[in-house]
One Martini backbone bead per residue (centre of mass of N, CA, C, O) as a GRO file, in nm:
protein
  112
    1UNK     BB    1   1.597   5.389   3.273
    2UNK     BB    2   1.698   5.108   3.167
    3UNK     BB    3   1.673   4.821   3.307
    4UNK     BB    4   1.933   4.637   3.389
    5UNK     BB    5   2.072   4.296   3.319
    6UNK     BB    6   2.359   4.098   3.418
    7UNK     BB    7   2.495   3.817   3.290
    8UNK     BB    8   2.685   3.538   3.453
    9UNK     BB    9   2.555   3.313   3.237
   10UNK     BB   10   2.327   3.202   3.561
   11UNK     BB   11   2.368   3.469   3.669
   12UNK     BB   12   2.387   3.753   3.837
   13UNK     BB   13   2.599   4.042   3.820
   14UNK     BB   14   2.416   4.311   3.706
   15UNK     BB   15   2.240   4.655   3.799
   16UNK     BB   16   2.138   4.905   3.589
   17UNK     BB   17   2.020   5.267   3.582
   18UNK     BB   18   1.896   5.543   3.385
   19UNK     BB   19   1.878   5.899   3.344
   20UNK     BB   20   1.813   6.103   3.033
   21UNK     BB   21   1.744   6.049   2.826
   22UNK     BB   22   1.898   5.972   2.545
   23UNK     BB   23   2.162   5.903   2.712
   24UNK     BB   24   2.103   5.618   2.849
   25UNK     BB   25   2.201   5.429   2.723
   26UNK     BB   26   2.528   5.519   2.697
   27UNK     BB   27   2.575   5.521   3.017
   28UNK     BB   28   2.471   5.226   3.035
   29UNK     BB   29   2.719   5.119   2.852
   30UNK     BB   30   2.999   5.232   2.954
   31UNK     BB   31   2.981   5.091   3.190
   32UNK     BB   32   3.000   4.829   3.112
   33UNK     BB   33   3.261   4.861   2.979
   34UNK     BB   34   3.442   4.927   3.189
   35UNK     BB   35   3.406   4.651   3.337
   36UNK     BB   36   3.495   4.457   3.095
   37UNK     BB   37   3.693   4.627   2.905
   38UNK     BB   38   3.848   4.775   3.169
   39UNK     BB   39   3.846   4.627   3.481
   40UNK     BB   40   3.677   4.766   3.660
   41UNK     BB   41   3.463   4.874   3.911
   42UNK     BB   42   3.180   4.979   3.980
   43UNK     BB   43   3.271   5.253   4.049
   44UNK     BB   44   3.464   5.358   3.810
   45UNK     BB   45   3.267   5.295   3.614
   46UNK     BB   46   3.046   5.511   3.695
   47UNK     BB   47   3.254   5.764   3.734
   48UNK     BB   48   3.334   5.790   3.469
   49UNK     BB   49   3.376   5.930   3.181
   50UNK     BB   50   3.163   6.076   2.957
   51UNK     BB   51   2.968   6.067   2.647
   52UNK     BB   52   2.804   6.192   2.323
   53UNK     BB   53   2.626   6.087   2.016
   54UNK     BB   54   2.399   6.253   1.813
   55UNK     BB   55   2.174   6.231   1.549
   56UNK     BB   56   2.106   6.448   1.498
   57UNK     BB   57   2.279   6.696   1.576
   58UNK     BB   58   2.651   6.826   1.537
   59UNK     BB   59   2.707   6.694   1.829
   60UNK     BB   60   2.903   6.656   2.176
   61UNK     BB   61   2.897   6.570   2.447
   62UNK     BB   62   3.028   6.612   2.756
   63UNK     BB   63   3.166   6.531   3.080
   64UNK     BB   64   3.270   6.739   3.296
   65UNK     BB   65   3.441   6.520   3.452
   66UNK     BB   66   3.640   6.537   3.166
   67UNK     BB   67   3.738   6.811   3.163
   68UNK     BB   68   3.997   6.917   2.913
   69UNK     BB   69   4.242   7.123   2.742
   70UNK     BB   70   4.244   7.038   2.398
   71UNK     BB   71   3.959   6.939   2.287
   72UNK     BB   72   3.932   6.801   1.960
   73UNK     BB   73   3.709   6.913   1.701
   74UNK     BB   74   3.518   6.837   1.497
   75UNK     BB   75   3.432   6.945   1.206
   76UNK     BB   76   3.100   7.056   1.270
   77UNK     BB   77   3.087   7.089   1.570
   78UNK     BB   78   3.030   7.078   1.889
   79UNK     BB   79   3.039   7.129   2.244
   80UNK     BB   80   2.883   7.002   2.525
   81UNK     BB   81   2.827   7.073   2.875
   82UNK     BB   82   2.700   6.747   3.064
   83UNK     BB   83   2.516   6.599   3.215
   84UNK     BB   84   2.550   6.181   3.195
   85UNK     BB   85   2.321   6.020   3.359
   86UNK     BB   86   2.246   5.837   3.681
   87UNK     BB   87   2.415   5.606   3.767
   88UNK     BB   88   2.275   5.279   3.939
   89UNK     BB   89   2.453   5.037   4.092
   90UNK     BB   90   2.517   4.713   4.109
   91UNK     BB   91   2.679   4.381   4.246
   92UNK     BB   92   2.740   4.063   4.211
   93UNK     BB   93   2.932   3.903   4.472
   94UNK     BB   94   2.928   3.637   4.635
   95UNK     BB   95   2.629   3.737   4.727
   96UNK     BB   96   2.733   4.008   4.737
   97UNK     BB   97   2.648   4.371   4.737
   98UNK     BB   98   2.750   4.635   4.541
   99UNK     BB   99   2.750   4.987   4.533
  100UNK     BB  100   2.698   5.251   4.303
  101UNK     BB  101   2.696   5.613   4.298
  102UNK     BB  102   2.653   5.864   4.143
  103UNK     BB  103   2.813   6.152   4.167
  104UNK     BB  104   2.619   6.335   3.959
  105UNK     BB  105   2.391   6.280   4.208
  106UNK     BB  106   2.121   6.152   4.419
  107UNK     BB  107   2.279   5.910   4.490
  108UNK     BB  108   2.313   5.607   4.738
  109UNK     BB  109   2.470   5.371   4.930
  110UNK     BB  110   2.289   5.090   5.147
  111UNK     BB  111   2.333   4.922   5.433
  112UNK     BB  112   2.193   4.650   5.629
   0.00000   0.00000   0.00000
């Protein structure tokens, strides 16, 4: 599950976390670059599409949801196409909680 908190400064920020094994990680680590170093929404960071790549053996897992035709693997490795991951988050915006569940899983937002 790896669950996640991120803080900005003293405040927190995020919360997230993932079912996945090995995938865990990997999963929750591209949500938070999405959301920083690419300035997406909690949303998008979530939704977006994601990878892993595991030492041994030679393959490479991509998530259906990028699933685009011409994509060059390197020699030596597989292409595994599977879900990866179910991350469900937080953000924390000035007091108010924005919730953002994984479309490939079954979790989902409600507010109170």
């Amino acid at each position: 599950m790896s669950p996640t908190f991120v803080y900005r400064g003293e405040k927190l920020w995020l919360l997230l976390g993932s079912p996945g094994g090995p995938t865990i990680i990997t999963s929750v680590a591209q949500v938070i670059l999405n959301k920083i170093d690419h300035g997406m929404s909690i949303g998008e960071a979530v939704k977006a599409p994601r990878f892993h790549h595991q030492w041994p053996p030679p393959s490479r897992d991509e998530d259906p949801i990028s699933a685009e035709p011409g994509i060059e693997i390197p020699k030596g490795y597989t292409l595994r196409r599977r879900r990866l991951g179910d991350v469900q988050a937080i953000e924390i915006d000035g007091g108010r909680a924005i919730g953002a569940p994984d479309p490939r899983g079954i979790g989902k937002a409600v507010s109170e």
